[in-house]
C-alpha positions as CSV (number, residue, x, y, z in Angstrom):
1,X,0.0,0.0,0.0
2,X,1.1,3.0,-0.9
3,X,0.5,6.6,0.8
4,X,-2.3,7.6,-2.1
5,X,-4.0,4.5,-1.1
6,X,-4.2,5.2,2.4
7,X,-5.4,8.6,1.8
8,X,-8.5,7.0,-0.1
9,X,-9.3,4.0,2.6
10,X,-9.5,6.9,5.5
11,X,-10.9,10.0,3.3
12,X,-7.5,12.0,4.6
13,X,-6.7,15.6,3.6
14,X,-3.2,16.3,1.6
15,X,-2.0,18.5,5.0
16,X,-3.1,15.9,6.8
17,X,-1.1,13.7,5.0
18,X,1.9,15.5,5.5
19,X,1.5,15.4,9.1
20,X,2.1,11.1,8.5
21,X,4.9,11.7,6.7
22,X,6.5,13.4,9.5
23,X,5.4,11.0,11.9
24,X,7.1,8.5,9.6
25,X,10.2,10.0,9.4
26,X,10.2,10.3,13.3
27,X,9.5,7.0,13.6
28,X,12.0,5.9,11.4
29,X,14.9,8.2,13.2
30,X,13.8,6.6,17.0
31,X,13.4,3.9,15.9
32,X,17.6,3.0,15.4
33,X,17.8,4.2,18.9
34,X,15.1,2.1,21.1
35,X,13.0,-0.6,20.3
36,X,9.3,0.9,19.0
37,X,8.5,-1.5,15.9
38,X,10.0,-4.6,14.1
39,X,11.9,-2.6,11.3
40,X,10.7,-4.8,8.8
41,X,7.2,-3.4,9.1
42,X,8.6,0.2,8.3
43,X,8.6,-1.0,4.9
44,X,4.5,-1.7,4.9
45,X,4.3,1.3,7.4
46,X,1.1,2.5,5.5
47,X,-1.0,-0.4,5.6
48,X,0.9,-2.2,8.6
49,X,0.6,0.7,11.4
50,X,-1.0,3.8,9.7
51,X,-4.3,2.5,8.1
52,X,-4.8,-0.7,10.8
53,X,-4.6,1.7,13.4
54,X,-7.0,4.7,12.0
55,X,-9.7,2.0,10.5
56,X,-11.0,1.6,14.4
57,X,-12.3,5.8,13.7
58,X,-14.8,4.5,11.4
59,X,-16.6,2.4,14.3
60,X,-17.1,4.6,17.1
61,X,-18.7,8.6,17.5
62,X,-15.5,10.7,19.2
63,X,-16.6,14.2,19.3
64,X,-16.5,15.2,23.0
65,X,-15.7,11.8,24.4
66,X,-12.5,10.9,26.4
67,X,-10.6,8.6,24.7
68,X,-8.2,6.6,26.5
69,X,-5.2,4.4,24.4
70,X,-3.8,1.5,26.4
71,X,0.0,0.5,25.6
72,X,0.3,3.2,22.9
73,X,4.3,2.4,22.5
74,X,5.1,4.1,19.0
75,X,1.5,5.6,18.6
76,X,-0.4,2.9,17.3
77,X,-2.9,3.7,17.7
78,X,-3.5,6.5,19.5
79,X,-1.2,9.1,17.2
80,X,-3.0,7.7,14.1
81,X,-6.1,8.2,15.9
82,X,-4.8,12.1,17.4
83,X,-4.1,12.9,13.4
84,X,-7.1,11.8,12.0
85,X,-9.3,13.7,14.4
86,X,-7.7,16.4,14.0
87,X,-8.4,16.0,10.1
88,X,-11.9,15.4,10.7
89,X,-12.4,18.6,13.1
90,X,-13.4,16.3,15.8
91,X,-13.2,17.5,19.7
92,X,-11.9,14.6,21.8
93,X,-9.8,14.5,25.2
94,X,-7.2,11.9,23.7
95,X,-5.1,10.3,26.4
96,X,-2.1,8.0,25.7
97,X,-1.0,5.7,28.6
98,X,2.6,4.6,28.4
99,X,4.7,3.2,31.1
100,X,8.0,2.6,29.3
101,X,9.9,6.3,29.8
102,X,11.7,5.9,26.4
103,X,8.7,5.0,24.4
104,X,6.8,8.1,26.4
105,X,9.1,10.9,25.1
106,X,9.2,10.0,21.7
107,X,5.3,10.1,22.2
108,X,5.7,13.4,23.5
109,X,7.9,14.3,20.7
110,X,5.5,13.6,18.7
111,X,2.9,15.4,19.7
112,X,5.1,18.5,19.6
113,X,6.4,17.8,16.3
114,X,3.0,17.8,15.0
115,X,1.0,20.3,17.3
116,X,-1.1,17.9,18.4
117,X,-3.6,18.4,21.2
118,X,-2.8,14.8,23.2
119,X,-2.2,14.1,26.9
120,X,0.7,11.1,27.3
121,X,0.6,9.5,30.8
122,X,4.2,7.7,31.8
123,X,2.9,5.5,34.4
124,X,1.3,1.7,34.7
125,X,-2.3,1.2,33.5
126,X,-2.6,-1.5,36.4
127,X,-1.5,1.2,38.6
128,X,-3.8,4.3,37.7
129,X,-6.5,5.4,39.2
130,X,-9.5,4.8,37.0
131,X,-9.3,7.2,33.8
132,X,-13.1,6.7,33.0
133,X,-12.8,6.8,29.4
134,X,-15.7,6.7,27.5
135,X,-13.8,5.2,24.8
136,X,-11.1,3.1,25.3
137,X,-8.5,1.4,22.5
138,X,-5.7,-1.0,22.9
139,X,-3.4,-2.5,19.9
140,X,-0.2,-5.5,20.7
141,X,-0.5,-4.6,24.1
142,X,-1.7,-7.7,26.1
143,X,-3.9,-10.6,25.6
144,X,-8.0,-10.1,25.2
145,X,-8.3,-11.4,29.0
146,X,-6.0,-8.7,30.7
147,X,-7.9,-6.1,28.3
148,X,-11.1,-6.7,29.3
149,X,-9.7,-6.6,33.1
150,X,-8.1,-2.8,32.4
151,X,-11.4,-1.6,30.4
152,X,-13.3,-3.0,33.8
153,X,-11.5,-0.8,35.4
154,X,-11.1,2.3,33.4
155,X,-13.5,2.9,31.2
156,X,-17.0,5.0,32.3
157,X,-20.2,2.2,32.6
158,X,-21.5,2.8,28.9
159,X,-18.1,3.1,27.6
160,X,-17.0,0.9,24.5
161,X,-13.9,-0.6,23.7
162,X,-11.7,-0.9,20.3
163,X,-9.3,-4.0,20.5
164,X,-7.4,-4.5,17.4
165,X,-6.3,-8.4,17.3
166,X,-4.8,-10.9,14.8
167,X,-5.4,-13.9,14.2
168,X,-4.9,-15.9,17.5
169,X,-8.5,-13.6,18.4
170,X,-10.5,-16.5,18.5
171,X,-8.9,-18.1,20.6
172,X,-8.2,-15.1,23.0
173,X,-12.0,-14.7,23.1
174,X,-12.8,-18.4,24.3
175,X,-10.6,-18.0,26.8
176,X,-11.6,-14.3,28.1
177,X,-15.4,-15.9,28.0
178,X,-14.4,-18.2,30.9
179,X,-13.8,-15.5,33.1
180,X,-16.1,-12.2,31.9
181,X,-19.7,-11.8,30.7
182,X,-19.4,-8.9,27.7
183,X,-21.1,-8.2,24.8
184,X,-19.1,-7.7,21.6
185,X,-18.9,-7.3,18.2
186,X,-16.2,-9.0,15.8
187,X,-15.5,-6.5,12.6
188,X,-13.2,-7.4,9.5
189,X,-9.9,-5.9,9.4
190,X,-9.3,-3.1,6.3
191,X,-5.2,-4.0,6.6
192,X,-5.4,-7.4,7.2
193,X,-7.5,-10.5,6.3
194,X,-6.6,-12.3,9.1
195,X,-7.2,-9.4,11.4
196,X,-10.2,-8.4,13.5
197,X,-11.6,-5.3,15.5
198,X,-13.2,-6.4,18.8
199,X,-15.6,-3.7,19.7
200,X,-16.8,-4.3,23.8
201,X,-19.9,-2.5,25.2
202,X,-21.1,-4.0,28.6
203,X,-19.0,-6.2,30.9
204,X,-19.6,-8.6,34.0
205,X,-17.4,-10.3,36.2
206,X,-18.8,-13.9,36.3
């Protein structure tokens, strides 16, 4: 895939557009110095990172919601999500919860770089007082189970949840089922054909 592509699978603006080239070349700069993504994927950075993290926009209404990204490591995909509101004109208090210091600057960096209005939280989520987000995402973070133990915990009563998964996520969800009661919805992946979306609504401890 190719950057024109992208463009027509999310509807983005040419200055928007520029903004991902920058975050590519960022990416690609930290990237020699810590650990953020497999350098092989840099390659298919467009469809691999960029257009499997900002498909999850196209299933859930943002505009004054707080939306709360679990694990956001190199941005993914909570700066995909920050440059496509932004695109889109959309009010929403993005947060981005990081614990690894390294991985929190260049997230910060970021954000500068590209005048983006995001809040970046250096700390544990399993630690943190409950962020009640109305939204909350999470992408190669941590297994379905622990997932639906952190949204528990953090997101508002009504609040729904954006999971991107591969595709182990049948699996992941058998096992999760043995130990919550949710309601959920399993949506095709735009990058990937053996990708999902989990979208979560309610959840129950059993």
């Amino acid at each position: 895939m190719k950057s024109n592509e992208f463009i027509k699978s999310l509807n983005v603006s040419r200055e928007t557009l520029k903004g991902f080239y920058e975050y590519k070349t960022l990416l690609s700069k930290w990237n020699e110095k810590i650990n953020l993504v497999s350098k092989n994927t840099l390659v298919e950075i467009w469809e691999r990172h960029f257009l499997d993290s900002g498909q999850i926009i196209k299933h859930v209404e943002a505009s004054g919601k707080r939306w709360v990204d679990v694990g956001s490591g190199a941005g993914f995909p909570g700066l995909v999500v920050a440059l496509l509101l932004r695109d889109r004109k959309i009010d929403c208090n993005l947060v981005l919860v990081e614990k690894n210091p390294k991985k929190g600057f260049f997230l910060k960096e970021v954000i500068r770089k590209l005048n983006l209005n995001v809040k970046v939280v250096n700390d544990n989520i399993y630690t943190l007082e409950s962020l009640n987000a109305d939204i909350l995402t999470a992408r190669a973070f941590s297994e379905l189970n622990n997932l639906i133990e952190i949204a528990y915990r953090h997101r508002k009563k009504e609040g729904l949840c954006l999971f991107l998964k591969g595709e182990n996520y049948r699996y992941e969800l058998d096992k999760t089922l043995n130990y919550w009661f949710f309601d959920y919805d399993i949506l095709d992946s735009l990058s990937s054909s053996s990708g999902k979306i989990i979208r979560v609504k309610k959840i129950f401890k059993r």
